[in-house]
N, C-alpha and C positions, 0 to 999 in steps of 0.2 A: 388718715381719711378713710372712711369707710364706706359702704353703697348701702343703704336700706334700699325693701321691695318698691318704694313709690321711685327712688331714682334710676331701677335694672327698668322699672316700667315705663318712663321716658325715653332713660336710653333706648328701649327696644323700636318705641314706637316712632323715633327719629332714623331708627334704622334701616326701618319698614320703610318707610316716608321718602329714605335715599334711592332706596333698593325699587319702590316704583316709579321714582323720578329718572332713575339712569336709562331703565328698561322703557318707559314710556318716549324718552328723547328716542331714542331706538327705531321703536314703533314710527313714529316719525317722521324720521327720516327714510324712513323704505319705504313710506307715504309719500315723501316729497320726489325721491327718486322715480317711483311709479309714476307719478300724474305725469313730473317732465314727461319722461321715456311716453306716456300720451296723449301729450300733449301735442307734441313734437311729430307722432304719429298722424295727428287730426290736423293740423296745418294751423293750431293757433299757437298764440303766447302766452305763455302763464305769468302771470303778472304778479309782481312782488314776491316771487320767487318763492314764497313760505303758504304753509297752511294754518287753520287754524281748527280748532278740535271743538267741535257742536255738542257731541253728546258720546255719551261712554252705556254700553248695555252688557251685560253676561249672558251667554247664550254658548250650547256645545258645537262642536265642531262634528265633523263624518266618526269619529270614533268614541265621541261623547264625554270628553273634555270639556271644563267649561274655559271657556275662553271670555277676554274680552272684545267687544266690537268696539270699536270707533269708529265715528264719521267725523271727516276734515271736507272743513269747505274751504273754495280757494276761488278765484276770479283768473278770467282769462278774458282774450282780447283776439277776435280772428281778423278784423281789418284794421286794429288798431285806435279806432272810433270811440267804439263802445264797450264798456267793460261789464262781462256773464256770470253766471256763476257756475259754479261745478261741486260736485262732490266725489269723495275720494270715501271706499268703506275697507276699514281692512279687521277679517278678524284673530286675531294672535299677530302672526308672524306675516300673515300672507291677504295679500290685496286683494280683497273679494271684486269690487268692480269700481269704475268710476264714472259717473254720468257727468253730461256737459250741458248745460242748457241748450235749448233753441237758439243758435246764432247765425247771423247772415257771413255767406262765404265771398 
């Protein structure tokens, strides 16, 4: 069996394809970790434990890298009632901020 250039370029781009998927779980989860950890801080509950990923941007960091942004929205619950929304933005590795909607304490 041999590889012609159309099979190295498959294989490449399922490589690629792994290689954003492992790193983006990643991402992720130090999303997930962050919102608890302020969730927990703000005296509500984050609800269904998970995020969900809105929208993806390239943009540089303080040393002009380009980075990717993420934002993950997620819902929380401060009296249990009613369920909010929040957002979660991180770019590369590090959790730029999180905002929570207006909710009654």
């Amino acid at each position: 069996m041999y590889l012609d250039l159309n099979h190295l370029f498959w294989l490449l781009l399922l490589t690629i394809a792994i290689i954003y998927w492992w790193g983006a779980y990643g991402i992720k989860q130090l999303a997930l970790m962050a919102t608890q950890k302020h969730c927990s801080e703000m005296n509500v509950q984050l609800l269904d434990e998970s995020l969900a990923l809105k929208r993806i941007r390239i943009r540089r960091d303080e040393s002009g890298k380009l980075k990717l942004l993420r934002y993950f929205n997620f819902e929380f619950a401060s009296t249990g009632d009613d369920r909010y929304r929040g957002e979660t933005i991180m770019h590369g590795q590090r959790c730029v901020t999180i905002k929570l909607d207006p909710h009654r304490i």
